[in-house]
Backbone as a chain_set.jsonl record, in Angstrom:
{"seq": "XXXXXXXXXXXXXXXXXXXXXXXXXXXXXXXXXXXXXXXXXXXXXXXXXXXXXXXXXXXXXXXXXXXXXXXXX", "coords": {"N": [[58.074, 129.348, 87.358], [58.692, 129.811, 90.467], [59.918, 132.936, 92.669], [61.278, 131.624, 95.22], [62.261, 129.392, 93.545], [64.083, 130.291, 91.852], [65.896, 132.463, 93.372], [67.443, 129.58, 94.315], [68.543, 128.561, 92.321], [70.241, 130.365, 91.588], [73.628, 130.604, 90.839], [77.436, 130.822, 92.245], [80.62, 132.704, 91.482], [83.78, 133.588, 92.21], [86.022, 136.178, 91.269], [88.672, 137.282, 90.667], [89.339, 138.153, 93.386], [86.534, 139.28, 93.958], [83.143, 138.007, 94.844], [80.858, 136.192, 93.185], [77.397, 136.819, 92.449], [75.607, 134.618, 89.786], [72.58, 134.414, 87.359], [70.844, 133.154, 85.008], [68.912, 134.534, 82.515], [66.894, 134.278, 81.684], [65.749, 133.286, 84.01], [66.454, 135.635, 86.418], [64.048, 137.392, 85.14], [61.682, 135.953, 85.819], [62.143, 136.359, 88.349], [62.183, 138.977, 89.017], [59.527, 139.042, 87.607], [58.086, 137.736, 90.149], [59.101, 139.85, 92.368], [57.361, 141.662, 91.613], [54.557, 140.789, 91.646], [54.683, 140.103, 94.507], [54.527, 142.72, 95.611], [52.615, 143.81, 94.182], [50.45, 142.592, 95.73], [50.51, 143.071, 98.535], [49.784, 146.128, 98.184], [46.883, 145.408, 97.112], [46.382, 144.756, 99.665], [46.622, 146.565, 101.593], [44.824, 148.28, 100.034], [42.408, 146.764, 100.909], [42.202, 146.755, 103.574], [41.948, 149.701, 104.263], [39.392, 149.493, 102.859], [38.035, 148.318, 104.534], [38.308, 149.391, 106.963], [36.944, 151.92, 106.712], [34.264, 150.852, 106.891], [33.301, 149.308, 104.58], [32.887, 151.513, 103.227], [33.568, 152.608, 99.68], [34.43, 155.704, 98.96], [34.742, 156.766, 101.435], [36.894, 155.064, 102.107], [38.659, 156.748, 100.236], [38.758, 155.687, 97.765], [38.621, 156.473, 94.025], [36.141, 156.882, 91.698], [35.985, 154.624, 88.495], [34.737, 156.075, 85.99], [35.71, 158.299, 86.63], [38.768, 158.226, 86.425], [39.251, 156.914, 84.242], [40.188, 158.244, 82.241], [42.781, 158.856, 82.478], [44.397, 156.923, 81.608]], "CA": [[59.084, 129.18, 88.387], [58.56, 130.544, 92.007], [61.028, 133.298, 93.178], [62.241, 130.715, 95.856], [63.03, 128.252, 92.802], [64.875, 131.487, 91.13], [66.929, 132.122, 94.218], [67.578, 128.309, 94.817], [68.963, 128.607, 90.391], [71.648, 130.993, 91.346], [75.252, 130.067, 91.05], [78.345, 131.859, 92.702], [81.468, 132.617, 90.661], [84.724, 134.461, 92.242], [86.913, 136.777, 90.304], [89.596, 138.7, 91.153], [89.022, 138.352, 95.092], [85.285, 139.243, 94.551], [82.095, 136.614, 94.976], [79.391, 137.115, 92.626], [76.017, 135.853, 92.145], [75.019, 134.575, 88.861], [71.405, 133.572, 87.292], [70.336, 132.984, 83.694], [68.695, 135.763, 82.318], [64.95, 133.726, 82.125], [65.318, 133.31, 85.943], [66.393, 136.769, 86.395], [62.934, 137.262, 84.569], [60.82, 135.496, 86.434], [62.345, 136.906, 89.722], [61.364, 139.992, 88.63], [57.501, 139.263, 87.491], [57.57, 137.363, 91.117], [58.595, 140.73, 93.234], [56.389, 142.556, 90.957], [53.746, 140.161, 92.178], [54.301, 140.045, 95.648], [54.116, 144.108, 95.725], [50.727, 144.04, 94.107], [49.437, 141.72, 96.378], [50.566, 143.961, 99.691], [48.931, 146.734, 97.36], [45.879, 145.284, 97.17], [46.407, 144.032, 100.69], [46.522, 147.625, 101.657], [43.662, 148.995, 100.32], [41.218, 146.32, 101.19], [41.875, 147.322, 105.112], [41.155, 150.562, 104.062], [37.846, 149.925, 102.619], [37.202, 147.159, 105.986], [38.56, 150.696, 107.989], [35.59, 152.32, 105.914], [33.337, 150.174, 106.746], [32.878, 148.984, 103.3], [32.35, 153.029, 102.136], [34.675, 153.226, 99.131], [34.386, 156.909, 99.179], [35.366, 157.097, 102.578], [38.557, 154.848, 102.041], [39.385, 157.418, 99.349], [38.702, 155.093, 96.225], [38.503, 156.838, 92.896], [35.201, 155.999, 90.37], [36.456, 154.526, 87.379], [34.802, 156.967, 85.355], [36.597, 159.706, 87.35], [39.848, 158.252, 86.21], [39.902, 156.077, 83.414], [41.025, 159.019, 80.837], [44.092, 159.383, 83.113], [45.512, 155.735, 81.372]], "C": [[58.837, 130.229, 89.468], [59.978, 131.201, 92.299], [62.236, 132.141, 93.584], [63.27, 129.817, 95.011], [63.723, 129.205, 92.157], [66.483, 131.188, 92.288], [68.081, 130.444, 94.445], [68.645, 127.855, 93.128], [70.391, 129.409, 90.965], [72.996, 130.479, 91.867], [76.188, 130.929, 91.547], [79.623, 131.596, 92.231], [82.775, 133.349, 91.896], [85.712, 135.045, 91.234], [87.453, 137.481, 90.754], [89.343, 139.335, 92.824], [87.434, 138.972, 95.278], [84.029, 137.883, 94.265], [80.788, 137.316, 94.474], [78.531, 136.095, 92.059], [75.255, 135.739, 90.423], [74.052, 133.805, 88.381], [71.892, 133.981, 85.839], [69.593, 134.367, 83.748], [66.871, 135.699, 82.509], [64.774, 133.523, 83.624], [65.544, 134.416, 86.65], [64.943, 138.047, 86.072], [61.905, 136.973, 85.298], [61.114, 136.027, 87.956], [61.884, 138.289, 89.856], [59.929, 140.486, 89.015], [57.287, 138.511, 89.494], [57.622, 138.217, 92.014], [57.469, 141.626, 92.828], [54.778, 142.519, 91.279], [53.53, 140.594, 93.873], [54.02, 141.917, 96.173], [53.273, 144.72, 95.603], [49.919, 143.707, 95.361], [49.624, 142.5, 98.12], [49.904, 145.309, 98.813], [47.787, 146.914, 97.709], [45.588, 144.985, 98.747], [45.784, 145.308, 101.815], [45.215, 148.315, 101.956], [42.485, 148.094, 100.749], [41.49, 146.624, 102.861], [41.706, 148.67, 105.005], [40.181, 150.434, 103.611], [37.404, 149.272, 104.12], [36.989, 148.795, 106.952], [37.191, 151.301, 107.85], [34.676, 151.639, 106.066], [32.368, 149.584, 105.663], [32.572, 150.15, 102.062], [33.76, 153.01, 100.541], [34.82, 154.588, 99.021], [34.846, 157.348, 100.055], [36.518, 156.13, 102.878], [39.078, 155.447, 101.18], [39.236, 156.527, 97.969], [38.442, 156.189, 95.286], [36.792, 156.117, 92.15], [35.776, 155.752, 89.521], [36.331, 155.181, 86.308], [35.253, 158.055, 85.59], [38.267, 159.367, 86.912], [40.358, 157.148, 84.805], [40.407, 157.074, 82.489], [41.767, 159.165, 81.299], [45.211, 158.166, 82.807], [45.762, 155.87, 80.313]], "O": [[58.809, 131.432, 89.211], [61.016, 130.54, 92.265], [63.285, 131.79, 93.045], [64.428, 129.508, 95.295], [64.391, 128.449, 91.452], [67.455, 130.433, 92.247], [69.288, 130.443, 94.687], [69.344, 126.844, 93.064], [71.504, 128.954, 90.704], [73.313, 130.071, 92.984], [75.847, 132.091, 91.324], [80.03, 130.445, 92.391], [82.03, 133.746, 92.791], [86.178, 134.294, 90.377], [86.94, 138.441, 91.33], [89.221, 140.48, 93.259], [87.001, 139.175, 96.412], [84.23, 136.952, 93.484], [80.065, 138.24, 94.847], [78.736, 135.031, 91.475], [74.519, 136.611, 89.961], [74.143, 132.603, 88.634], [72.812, 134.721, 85.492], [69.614, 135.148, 84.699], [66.02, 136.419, 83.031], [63.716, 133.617, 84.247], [64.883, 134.444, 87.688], [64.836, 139.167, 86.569], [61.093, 137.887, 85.44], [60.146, 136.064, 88.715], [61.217, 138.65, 90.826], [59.369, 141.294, 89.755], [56.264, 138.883, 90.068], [56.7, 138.129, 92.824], [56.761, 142.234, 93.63], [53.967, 143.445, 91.264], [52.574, 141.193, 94.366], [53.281, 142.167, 97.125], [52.883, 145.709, 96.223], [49.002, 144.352, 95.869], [48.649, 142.347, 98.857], [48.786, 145.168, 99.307], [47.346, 147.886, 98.323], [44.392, 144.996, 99.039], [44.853, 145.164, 102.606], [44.654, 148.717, 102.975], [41.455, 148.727, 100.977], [40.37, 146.713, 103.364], [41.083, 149.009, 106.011], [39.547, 151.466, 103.834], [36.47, 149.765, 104.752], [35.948, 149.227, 107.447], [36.366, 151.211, 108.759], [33.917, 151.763, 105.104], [31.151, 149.411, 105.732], [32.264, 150.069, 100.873], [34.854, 153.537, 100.746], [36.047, 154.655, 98.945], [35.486, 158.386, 99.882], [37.146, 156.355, 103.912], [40.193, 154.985, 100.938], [39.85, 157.028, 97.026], [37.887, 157.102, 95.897], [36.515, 154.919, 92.203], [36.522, 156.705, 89.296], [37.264, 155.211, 85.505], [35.221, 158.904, 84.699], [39.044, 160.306, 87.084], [41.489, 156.759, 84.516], [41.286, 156.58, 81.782], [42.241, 160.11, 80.669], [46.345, 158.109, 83.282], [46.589, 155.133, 79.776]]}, "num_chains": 1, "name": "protein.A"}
């Protein structure tokens, strides 16, 4: 399920003069893994115009070697 179809799931209740938005807890879930998503993907979005900036140097967009940092997981 796509955010949009998340958003598009939620129902609106009032109580006691306030208006509140309620989802299921699996679409709550998936709305989640989908900002979680779209945050990677500006992320990655990120550093690949820093390496283009770099003219392809990863060194000179600041990349890491993987053996320089994999004991740090």
């Amino acid at each position: 399920m796509s955010g949009t179809d998340v958003l598009q799931s939620v129902q609106f209740v009032t109580a006691k003069g306030k208006r509140f938005a309620v989802v299921s807890a699996e679409d709550w879930e998936a709305l989640i893994e989908w900002l979680e998503t779209v945050e990677d993907l500006e992320i990655a979005r990120k550093a690949l115009a820093q390496l283009k900036a770099a003219g392809g140097d990863r060194a000179r967009a600041g990349w890491l070697e993987w053996k320089q940092v994999a004991g740090e997981l």
